[in-house]
N, C-alpha and C positions, 0 to 999 in steps of 0.2 A: 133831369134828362141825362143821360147815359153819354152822349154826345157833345156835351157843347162844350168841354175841353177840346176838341177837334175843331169846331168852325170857330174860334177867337179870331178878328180881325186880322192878328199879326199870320195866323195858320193860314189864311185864306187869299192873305197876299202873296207869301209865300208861294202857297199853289197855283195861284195863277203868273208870277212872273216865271216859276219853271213850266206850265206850260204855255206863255208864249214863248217863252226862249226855245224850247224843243220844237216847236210849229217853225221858227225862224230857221234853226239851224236847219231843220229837214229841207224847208223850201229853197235853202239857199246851198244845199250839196247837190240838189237835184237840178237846180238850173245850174250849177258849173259841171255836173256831168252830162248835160245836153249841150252844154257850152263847146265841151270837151269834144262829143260825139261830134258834134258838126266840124268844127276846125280839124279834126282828126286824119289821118290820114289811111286810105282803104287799103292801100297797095301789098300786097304779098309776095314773098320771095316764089323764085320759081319751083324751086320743090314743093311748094303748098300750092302751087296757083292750076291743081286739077288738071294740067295736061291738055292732051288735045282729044280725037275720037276717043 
């Protein structure tokens, strides 16, 4: 089989601890960038803050 140097045990754990680590790392930038969003603060200088009529 043309493949099975590819799926040897050691290949295949490899692959799966890189991708749980990237599934890890993703979910946890995304919850400290909504972390972020919420704690954040809205406020705008008055030159940005559109004026009045």
């Amino acid at each position: 089989m043309a493949y099975s140097r590819l799926f040897t045990p050691r290949n295949l754990a490899f692959f799966s601890m890189f991708s749980l680590g990237g599934g890890y790392l993703t979910m946890k930038s995304r919850a400290l960038a909504v972390k972020q969003r919420e704690r954040g603060d809205y406020s705008v200088t008055v030159d940005r803050s559109g004026g009045g009529i």
